[in-house]
C-alpha positions in Angstrom: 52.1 266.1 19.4 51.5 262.9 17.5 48.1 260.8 18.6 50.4 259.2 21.3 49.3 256.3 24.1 50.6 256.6 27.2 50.5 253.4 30.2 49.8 253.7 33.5 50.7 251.1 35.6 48.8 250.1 38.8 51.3 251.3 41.1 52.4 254.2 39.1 49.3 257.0 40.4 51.3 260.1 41.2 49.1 263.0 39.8 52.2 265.5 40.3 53.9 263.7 37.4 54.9 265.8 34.9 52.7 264.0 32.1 49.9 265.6 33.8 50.8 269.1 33.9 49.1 270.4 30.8 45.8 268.7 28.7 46.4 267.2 25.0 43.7 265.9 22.8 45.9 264.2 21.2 47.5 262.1 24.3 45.4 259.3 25.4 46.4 257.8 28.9 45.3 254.4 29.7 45.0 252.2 32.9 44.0 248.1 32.7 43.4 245.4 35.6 44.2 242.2 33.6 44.1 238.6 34.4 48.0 238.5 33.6 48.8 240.6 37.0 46.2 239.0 38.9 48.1 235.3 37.8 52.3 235.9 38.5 51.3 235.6 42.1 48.6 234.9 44.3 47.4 237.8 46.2 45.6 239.0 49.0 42.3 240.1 48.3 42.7 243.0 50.0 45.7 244.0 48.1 43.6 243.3 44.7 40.8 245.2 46.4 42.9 248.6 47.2 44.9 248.8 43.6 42.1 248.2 41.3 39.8 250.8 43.2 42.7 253.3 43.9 43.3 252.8 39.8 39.6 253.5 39.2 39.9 256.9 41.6 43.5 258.1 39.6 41.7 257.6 36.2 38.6 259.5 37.4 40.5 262.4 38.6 42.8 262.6 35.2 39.1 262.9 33.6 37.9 265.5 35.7 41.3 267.5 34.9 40.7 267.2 31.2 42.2 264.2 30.1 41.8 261.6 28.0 41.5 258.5 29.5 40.8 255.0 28.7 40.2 252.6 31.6 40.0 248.7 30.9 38.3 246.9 33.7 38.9 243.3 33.8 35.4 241.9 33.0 34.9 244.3 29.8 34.4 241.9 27.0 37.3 243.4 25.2 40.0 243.1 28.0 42.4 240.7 26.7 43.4 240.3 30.3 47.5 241.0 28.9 49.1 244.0 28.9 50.7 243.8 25.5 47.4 242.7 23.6 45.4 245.0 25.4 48.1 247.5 24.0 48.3 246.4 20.5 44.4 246.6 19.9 44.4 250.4 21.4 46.9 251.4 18.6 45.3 250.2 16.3 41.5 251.6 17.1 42.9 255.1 18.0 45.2 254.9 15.0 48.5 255.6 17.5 51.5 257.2 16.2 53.4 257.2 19.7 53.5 255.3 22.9 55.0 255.9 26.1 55.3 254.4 29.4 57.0 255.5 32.7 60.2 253.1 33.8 58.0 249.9 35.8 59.4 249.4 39.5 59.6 245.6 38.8 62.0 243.7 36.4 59.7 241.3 34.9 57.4 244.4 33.9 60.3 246.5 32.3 61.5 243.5 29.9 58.1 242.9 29.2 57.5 246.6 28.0 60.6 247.3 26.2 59.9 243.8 24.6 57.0 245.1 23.6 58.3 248.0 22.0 60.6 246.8 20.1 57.9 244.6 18.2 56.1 248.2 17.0 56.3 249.9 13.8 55.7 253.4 15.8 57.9 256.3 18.0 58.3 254.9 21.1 59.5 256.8 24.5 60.2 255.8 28.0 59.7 258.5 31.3 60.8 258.5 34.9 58.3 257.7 37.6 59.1 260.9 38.9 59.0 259.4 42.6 62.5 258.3 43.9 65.3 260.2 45.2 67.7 258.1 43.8 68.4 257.1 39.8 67.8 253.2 39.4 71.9 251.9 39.3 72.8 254.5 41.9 72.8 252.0 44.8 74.4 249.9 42.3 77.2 252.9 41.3 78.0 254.0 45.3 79.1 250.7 46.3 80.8 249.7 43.0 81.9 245.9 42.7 81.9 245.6 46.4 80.1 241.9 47.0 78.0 243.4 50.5 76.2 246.6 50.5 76.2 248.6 53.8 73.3 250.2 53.9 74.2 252.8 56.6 77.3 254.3 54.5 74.3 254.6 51.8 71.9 256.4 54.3 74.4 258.6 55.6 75.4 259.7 52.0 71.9 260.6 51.2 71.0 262.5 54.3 74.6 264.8 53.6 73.8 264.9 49.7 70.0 266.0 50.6 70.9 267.7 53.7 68.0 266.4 56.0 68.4 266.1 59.7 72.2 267.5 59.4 74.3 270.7 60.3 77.1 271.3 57.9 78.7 267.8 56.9 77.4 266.6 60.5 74.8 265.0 61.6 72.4 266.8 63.7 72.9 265.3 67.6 76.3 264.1 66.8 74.7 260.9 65.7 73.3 259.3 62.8 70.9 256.9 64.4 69.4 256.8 67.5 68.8 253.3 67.7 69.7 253.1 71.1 67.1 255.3 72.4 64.4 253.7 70.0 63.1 250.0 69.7 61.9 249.4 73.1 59.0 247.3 73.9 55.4 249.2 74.8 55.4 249.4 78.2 51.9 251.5 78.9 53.6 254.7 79.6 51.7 256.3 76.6 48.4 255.8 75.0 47.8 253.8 71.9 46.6 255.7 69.2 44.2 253.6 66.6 44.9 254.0 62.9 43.4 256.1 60.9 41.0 253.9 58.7 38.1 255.0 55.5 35.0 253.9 55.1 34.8 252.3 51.6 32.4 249.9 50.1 34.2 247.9 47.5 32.2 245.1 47.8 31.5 245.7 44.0 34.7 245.1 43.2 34.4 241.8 45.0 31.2 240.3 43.0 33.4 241.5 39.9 36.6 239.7 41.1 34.9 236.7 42.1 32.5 236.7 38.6 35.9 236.8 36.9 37.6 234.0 38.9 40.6 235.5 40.2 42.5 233.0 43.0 43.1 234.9 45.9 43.4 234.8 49.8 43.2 236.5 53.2 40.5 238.4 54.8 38.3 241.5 53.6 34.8 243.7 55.2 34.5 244.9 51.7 31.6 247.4 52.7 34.4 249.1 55.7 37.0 248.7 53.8 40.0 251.3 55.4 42.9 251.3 53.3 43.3 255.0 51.8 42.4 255.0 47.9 42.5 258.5 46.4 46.0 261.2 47.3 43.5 263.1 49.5 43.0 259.8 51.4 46.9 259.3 51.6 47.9 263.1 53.0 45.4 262.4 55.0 46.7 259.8 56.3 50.3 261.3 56.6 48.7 264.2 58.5 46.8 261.9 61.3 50.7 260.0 61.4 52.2 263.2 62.2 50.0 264.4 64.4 49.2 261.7 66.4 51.9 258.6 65.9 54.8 260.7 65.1 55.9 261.8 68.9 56.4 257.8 69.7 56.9 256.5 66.7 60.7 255.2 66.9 60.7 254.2 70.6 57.9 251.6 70.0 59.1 251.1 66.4 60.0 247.4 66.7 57.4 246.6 69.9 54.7 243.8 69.6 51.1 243.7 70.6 48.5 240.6 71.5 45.8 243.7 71.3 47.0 246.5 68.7 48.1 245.6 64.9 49.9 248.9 64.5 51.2 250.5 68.0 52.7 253.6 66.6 53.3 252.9 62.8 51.9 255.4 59.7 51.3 252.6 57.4 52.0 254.6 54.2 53.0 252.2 52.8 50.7 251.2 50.2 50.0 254.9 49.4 53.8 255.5 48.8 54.3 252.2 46.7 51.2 253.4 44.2 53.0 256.4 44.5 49.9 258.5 45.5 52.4 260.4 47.8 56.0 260.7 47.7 59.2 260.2 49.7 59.4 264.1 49.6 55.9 265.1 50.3 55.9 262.5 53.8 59.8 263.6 54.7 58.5 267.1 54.2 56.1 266.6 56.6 57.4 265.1 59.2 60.3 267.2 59.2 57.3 270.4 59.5 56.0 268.8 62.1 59.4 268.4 64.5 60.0 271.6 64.1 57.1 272.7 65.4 56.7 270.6 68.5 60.1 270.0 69.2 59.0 269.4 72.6 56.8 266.7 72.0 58.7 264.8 69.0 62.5 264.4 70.1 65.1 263.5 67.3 65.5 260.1 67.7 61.3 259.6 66.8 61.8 261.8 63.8 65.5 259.7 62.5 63.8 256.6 62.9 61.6 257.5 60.0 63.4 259.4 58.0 66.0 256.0 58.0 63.4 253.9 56.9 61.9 256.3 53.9 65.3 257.9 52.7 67.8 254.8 53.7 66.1 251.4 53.5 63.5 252.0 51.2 65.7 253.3 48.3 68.6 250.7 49.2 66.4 247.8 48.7 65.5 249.8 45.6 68.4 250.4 44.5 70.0 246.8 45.3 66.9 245.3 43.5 68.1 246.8 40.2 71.5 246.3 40.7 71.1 242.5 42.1 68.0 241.5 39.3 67.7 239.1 37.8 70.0 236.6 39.0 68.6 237.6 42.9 65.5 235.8 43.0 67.7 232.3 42.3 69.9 232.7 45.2 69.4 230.3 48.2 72.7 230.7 50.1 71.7 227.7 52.6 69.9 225.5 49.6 66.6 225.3 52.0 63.8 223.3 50.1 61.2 223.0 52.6 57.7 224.1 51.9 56.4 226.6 54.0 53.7 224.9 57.2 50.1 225.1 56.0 49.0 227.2 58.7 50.5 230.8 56.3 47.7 230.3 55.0 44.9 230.2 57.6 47.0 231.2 60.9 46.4 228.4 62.6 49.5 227.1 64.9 49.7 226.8 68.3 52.8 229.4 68.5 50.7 232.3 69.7 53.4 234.8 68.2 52.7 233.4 64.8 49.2 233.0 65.4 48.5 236.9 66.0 51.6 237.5 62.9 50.0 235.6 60.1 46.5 236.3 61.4 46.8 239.9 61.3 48.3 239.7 58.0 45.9 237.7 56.6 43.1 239.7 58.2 44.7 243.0 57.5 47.3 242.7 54.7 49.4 244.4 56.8 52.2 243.5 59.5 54.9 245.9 60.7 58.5 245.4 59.8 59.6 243.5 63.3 56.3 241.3 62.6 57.1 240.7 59.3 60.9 239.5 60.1 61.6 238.2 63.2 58.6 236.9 63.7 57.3 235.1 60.5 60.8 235.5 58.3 62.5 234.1 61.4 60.7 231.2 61.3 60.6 230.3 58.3 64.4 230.7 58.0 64.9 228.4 60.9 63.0 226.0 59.5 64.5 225.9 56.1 61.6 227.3 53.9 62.5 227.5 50.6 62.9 231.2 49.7 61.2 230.9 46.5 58.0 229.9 48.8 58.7 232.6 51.5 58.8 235.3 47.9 55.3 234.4 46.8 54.1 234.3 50.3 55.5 237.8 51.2 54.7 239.0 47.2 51.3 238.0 47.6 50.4 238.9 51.7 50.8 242.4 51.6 49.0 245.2 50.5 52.3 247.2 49.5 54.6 244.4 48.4 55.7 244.8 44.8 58.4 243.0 44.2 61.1 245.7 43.7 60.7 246.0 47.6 59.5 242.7 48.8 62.4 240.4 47.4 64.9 242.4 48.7 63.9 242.4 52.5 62.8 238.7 52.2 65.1 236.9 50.1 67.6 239.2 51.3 67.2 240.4 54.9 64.7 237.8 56.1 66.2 234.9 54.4 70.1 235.7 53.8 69.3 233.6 50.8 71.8 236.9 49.1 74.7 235.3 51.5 75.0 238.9 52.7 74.4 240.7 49.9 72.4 242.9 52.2 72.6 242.1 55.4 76.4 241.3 57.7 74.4 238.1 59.2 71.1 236.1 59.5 68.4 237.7 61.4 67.1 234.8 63.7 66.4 234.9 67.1 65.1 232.5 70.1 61.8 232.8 71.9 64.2 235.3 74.5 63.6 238.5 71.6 60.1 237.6 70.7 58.8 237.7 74.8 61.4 241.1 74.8 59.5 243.0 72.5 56.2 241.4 72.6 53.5 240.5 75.2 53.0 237.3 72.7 54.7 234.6 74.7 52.7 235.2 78.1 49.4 233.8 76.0 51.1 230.9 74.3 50.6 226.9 74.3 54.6 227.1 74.1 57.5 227.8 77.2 59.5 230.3 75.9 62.0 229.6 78.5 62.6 225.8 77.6 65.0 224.5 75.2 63.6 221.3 74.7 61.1 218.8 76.4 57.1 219.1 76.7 55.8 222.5 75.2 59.3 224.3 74.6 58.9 226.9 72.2 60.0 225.7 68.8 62.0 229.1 68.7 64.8 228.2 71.1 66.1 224.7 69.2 65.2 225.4 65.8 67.3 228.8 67.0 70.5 226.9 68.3 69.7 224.3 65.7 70.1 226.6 63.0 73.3 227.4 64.3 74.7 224.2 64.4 73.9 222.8 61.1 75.4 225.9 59.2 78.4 226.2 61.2 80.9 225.5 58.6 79.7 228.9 56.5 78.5 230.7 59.6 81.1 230.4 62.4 83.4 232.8 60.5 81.1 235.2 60.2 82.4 238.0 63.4 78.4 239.4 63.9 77.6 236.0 64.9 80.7 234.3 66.0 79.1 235.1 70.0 76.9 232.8 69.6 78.8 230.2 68.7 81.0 231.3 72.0 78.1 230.3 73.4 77.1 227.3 72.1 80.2 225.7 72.6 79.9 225.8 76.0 76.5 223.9 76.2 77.0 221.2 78.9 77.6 217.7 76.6 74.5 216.6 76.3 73.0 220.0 75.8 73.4 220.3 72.0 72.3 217.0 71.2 68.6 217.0 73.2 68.4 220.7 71.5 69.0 219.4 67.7 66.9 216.2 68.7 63.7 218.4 69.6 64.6 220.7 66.5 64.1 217.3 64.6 60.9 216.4 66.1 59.4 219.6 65.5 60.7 219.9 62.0 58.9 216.7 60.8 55.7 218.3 62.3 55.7 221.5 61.4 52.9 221.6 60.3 50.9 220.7 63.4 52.9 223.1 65.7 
């Protein structure tokens, strides 16, 4: 082979790729942490924390196997701190003939790099990640010029075309969710199992970060730092999910604690997005695990999960590329509003919120329910501007890259897509958050009042909501009940609602 350079993106650390199979003098791999990803976004330091050390781990592990490996680090004096320039130099010192890089997960990244190839004077060659179960445009090609995408006709074709959880054409229990039987809130009947968490000093990689003068924000022990850096790290961490969170996983799915951040969640996330593990290796596994303690783990635990890794998680992909990049403009209900201060330091006097934000800002981590009908919901009703609620969301979490983030925020949490992916807003009132949570019964707020001294901001900013976007909402069937119900608000009902919604909209900040 040619004296050929091949990239390695941050969240591209899957050491079952087939560019690692066999050892080449000749192929130099190389891995960079540069100002210009630290810069598009703001980001938890957490989040830089965990890439930059799980980068350092991959490239030490390609060594050990025999490869040639270059690492940049982003003080070395000759970082150019941008990928392209950091590029260029390396051609030229190693005298390239060839460079290759795997297809990026996020559209800014993949014009950048075919950009950049186009500007060389060598061979040139572009691989698959080598991760998904599903071809970029395929999401794009199942639902052809159709303007909403269903994502359960999408689910359902993957489990028959990969034939999990299924006997013959047919579903396995006659159904294909369970959703019914899951989603319930904790109610003590079972114990709480803790995460599983390391015990890595990066604090390091902190002095380094903060010698280099990277903006960041959120929360970090960097000498117990838990977040699982190397694959060993991430099966790991499948294996303790399996074992231990698996059997009570879907039932609690969507429940909400004052005193537990992750109830019965794997958080593999961050794993998975690096790519570290794949959607095979965790389906795999879980599936190994029903079947051997079917009388523990029911189906409806085990079709919870396999939705969210198989379904959503390769919809959102899918719709990301098919939607990109006209998708990150679209602001169906033109909200402008800046998002409250306290995103930032968790400070309102919304308890739910509170605990939300905190936790993410403490943990770079929420779980999905957190993440949407808590803190998406909120800042939907209050008109944030989805280009706000983006950086927030791209910035928050440890595994938001944007190929996943946009589509669940500006899409689900938002409905800034117009329904692109989602039949109807997801907003609710104070009623869902006290439902699934033990939040409200600690809160400055009433969750049961409307309006008048300390009601929860949920309830008129809810109805609100409603009312002001009535002309393009009303129509809309999966929502048309609550206008049903609106309508028969006694006469003075609506008007004392939308006036408190005012109030607390021109202080939203000191809520």
């Amino acid at each position: 082979m040619a004296k050929t350079l091949r990239l390695i993106l941050g969240d591209q650390l899957n050491s079952k790729h087939s560019w690692f199979a066999k050892q080449d003098p000749e192929v130099y791999y190389v891995l960079m942490e540069v100002m210009q990803e630290q810069e598009y976004v703001t980001h938890h330091l957490q989040k830089i924390l965990a890439f930059f050390a799980a980068m350092r781990n991959f490239a030490h592990q390609l060594g050990k196997a025999g490869h040639q490996v270059i690492y940049i680090k982003l003080d070395d004096t000759d970082n150019q701190q941008h990928i392209d320039k950091n590029l260029q130099q390396l051609i030229a010192k190693h005298h390239i003939k060839r460079f290759e890089y795997q297809l990026p997960d996020e559209y800014r990244l993949d014009e950048q790099l075919k950009s950049f190839c186009l500007s060389l004077n060598i061979e040139t060659g572009v691989a698959d990640t080598e991760h998904f179960l599903t071809t970029r445009y395929e999401v794009r090609d199942f639902f052809g010029d159709r303007k909403s995408y269903l994502m359960e006709n999408f689910y359902r074709s993957m489990r028959t075309r990969l034939s999990i959880l299924m006997k013959g054409d047919q579903p396995l229990g006659d159904r294909w969710n369970f959703d019914h039987d899951n989603r319930k809130k904790y109610d003590n009947k079972v114990p709480l199992q803790e995460p599983i968490l390391f015990n890595h000093d990066v604090s390091a990689l902190k002095v380094m970060i903060d010698k280099m003068g990277v903006k960041y924000f959120g929360r970090v022990d960097a000498e117990k730092f838990g977040w699982p850096l190397s694959r060993k790290e991430a099966l790991q961490s499948l294996n303790y999910f399996c074992e231990n969170l698996l059997p009570h996983f879907g039932t609690y799915e969507d429940a909400m604690l004052n005193g537990h951040i992750s109830l019965f969640h794997s958080r593999l996330s961050f794993a998975q997005n690096t790519k570290m593990i794949s959607p095979v290796e965790i389906i795999t596994a879980v599936l190994s695990q029903w079947d051997k303690n079917k009388e523990d783990i029911t189906l409806a635990q085990v079709e919870g999960f396999v939705r969210q890794v198989i379904g959503w998680r390769e919809f959102m992909r899918g719709v990301y590329w098919a939607k990109m990049p006209e998708y990150a403009t679209l602001n169906f209900f033109n909200h402008k509003s800046q998002l409250p201060k306290w995103f930032w330091d968790g400070n309102t006097k919304m308890n739910c919120l509170s605990k939300c934000i905190g936790q993410s800002l403490n943990n770079a981590w929420a779980h999905h329910i957190q993440r949407l009908m808590v803190i998406g919901n909120f800042a939907l009703l209050s008109g944030s501007n989805p280009d706000e609620v983006d950086e927030w969301y791209l910035g928050v979490y440890i595994d938001a890259l944007q190929w996943v983030e946009i589509t669940n925020t500006r899409g689900m949490s938002q409905f800034a897509d117009g329904g692109i992916i989602a039949s109807k807003p997801y907003v609710a009132s104070a009623a869902y958050i006290n439902k699934m949570s033990d939040y409200c019964k600690a809160c400055h707020y009433d969750y049961k009042k409307k309006y008048g001294d300390r009601a929860c901001p949920f309830n008129s900013l809810y109805w609100n909501f409603f009312d002001r976007n009535a002309e393009t909402l009303e129509p809309n069937p999966r929502v048309g009940m609550m206008y049903n119900i609106m309508r028969k608000f006694p006469a003075d009902e609506l008007r004392k609602i939308n006036e408190q919604a005012e109030v607390y909209l021109g202080m939203v900040d000191e809520l």
